[in-house]
C-alpha angles and dihedrals in degrees: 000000000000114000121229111250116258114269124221120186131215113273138207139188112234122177097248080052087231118112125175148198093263086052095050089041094058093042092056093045090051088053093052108053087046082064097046089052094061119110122099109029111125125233125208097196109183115192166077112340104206121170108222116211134201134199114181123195148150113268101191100127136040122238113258088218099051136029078241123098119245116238119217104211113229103169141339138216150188136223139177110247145173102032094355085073100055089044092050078043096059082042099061095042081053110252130132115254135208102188112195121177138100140287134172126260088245131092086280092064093046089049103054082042092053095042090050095046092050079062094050099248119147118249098174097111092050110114118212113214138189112211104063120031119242111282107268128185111178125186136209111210124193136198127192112212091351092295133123111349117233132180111256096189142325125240110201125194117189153103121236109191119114120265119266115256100266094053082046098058092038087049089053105041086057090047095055099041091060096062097085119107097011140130100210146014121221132193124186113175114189081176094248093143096272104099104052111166087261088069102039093049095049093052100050087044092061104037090054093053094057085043100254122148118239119221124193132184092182139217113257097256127126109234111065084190090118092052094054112147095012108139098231138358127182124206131172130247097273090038092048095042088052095051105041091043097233126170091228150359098246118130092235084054100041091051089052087064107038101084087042091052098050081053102053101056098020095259120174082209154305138251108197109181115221101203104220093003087062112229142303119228118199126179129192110281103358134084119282118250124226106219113194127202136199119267108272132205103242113219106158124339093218112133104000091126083057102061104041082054089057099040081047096055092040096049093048094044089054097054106272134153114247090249084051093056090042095062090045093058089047084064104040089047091049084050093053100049088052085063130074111232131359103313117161120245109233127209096254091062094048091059093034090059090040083059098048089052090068104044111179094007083077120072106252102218117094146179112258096246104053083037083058090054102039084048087050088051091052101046093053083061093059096259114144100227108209124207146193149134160208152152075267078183104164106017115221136162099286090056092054096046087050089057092046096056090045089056086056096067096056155358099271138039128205124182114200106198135193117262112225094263095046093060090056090066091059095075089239122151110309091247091063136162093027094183111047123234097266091055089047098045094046097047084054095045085062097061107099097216082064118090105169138025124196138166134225125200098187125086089253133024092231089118094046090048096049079046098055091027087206116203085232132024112203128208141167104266083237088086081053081105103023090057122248122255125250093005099125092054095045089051091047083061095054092259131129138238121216136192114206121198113257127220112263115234095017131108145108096266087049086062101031083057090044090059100039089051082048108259083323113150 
């Protein structure tokens, strides 16, 4: 019998130290509709371009001529980084993005500017120069005997020097330029010459003045100097213990420093992410917060300050508290490390993981399309989602011992039901269904070996289970002749079907004759 993951829920620090389901519930559904609220904002990201490159390849041998292995190489791909991220990143959470920043006058350059313009952000203010190539990181990936995949090495090429005077003036002219009509500034410095404290300053110093908040994920230097007056940054441990100076990276420490810190360059605040400790928010002049997240499993950390950058300045363009955003960011920056590579967390799977961190204190049953993005969350995380359905009209014993034998193949159970007028379309008894689809689907949803509810409109769920694409579909071993439904496509998947015993004697028109002969067996 597989055994369901551990679930931890979100936590939060209140002053009488107690904290409830109510609480947590709330909190989420506040979250989520915050997320839900995102789309049109607009988005001025300010940084370093950068062309990320992948070579995938076996890695199943070492070279005769050399103590290295020898990648054979199978595909390749290319993604927008640095900056780019954080732009593909505001796209698929649904704001509206000016990207400025530099690229080289080479195919690089062509390239970032024709990947960021298939998402509808706006290159307009990147300025294309001659004297340095478009910051390229490419990256060789091998796989031994087709498994996980790890970097074997990256390749960079760049030049990090600042620009001359005129690229600069010309640089800053178009920044600030495109400050007008936004919501939001963002600067993400990867310390490739672009953002020199001229810049920086310039651009915080405008952007303060129309009322715009400043963002910053920051280069791993050791002076800030250059990010004074900015309203929040948002380095990571190691960032944060360099520049601070702090003996250690303990939370206790790092808590020591943060209201010195803000101090120190006129900060509003800072939001300093703590990989598996969560993160700790602290704003001018009030306590720092210790916000907690769930374990992760770690995959590979690209990208991560990337997305937190891009969830911060979402959340704060759509009207959060800084602790809301906070917690926003917790949860886009666990997604990305469970990806390879730079890939942009969507909003779908923002709400999807908010949902999961509640378990039972959210209501299980779900529309098809949001249940098609939380399974596709947990399968990513290697859970087996289960499926099966039925009318499931008056729910007795034999139900109920049906839907614990299904638990018992996998993770994650779903339980596709009938809609009314579905069941009509299956020739049963006239009166059916006798309890309609919102009952049925809320008794269900109170079983605990049930983890998801959905409902189907159509005669057969072969739609919803091409949708959900489940590891195993479950049925009564009474379809064994009859043919079950969406087999064909789950096995093509490389799923399995299965056919479970019923209990004998036991049914809904067995009940439903019982009443009507009078309690008569």
């Amino acid at each position: 019998m597989l055994q369901p993951l551990q679930l931890v829920l979100l936590q939060v620090d209140t002053p009488d130290g107690k904290w409830n389901i109510k609480q947590e519930t709330h909190l989420v559904s506040d979250l989520i509709q915050l997320i839900e609220s995102l789309g049109g904002q607009r988005v001025l990201l300010i940084g370093d371009m950068i062309l990320d490159r992948y070579i995938y390849g076996d890695a199943d041998r070492i070279s005769p001529e050399a103590p290295v292995a020898v990648l054979r190489k199978q595909h390749d791909e290319e993604r927008v980084g640095g900056a780019g991220s954080v732009a593909a990143n505001l796209r698929e959470l649904g704001l509206a993005v000016v990207c400025c920043g530099i690229v080289g006058l080479d195919d690089a350059g062509h390239r970032v500017r024709a990947m960021l313009e298939a998402q509808q952000i706006n290159t307009r203010s990147i300025l294309s120069v001659t004297d340095r190539p478009t910051t390229t990181k490419t990256r060789l990936v091998g796989m031994a005997q087709h498994r996980h995949q790890q970097q074997l090495i990256r390749v960079d090429d760049e030049v990090t020097r600042p620009l001359n005077e005129t690229e600069t003036k010309r640089f800053e002219k178009m920044a600030l330029a495109a400050l007008k009509e936004i919501d939001a500034v963002c600067l993400e410095d990867y310390d490739k010459g672009l953002l020199t404290e001229s810049v920086c300053q310039k651009v915080i110093t405008a952007a303060k003045n129309a009322g715009k908040p400043v963002l910053v994920d920051p280069a791993r230097i050791i002076d800030y100097t250059k990010y004074r007056g900015a309203t929040m940054l948002t380095p990571n441990r190691a960032e944060f213990k360099m520049a601070a100076g702090c003996r250690d990276d303990s939370i206790e420490t790092i808590q020591e420093h943060a209201g010195k810190f803000i101090k120190l360059y006129d900060l509003e605040g800072i939001l300093i992410t703590l990989d598996r400790e969560g993160a700790l928010l602290a704003i001018k002049n009030q306590a720092p917060t210790h916000i907690p997240t769930r374990p992760r499993s770690v995959y590979d950390n690209t990208g991560a300050g990337d997305a937190v950058l891009a969830m911060l300045a979402a959340a704060k363009a759509a009207g959060a508290t800084w602790e809301q955003a906070a917690r926003l960011t917790n949860i886009a920056g666990g997604l990305e490390v469970e990806k390879f590579g730079c890939i942009p967390i969507t909003r779908e799977e923002i709400i999807a993981d908010l949902r999961l961190s509640t378990g039972s204190a959210v209501a299980k049953i779900r529309q098809q399309d949001e249940l098609a993005a939380e399974l596709a969350l947990r399968k990513s995380r290697g859970e087996t989602i289960v499926f099966t359905n039925g009318c499931f009209d008056i729910l007795h014993a034999g139900h109920v011992r049906f839907l614990e034998s299904c638990r018992e193949h996998g993770h994650v159970l779903v339980v596709a039901i009938n809609s009314d007028d579905s069941v009509r379309t299956q020739n049963k008894d006239t009166i059916r269904p006798i309890v309609n689809q919102d009952q049925r689907a809320e008794v269900l949803s109170a079983l605990q070996c049930v983890d998801y509810v959905t409902i189907f409109h159509e005669a057969t769920p072969q739609k919803l289970i091409e949708k959900l694409t489940p590891d195993i579909l479950i049925k009564g071993n009474d379809w064994a002749e009859k043919g079950v439904v969406g087999r064909e496509y789950v096995e093509a998947n490389g799923g399995r079907v299965i056919l479970l015993p019923l209990v004998d004697g036991i049914s809904t028109t067995t009940i439903v004759e019982r009443i009507r002969s009078g309690g008569k067996r």
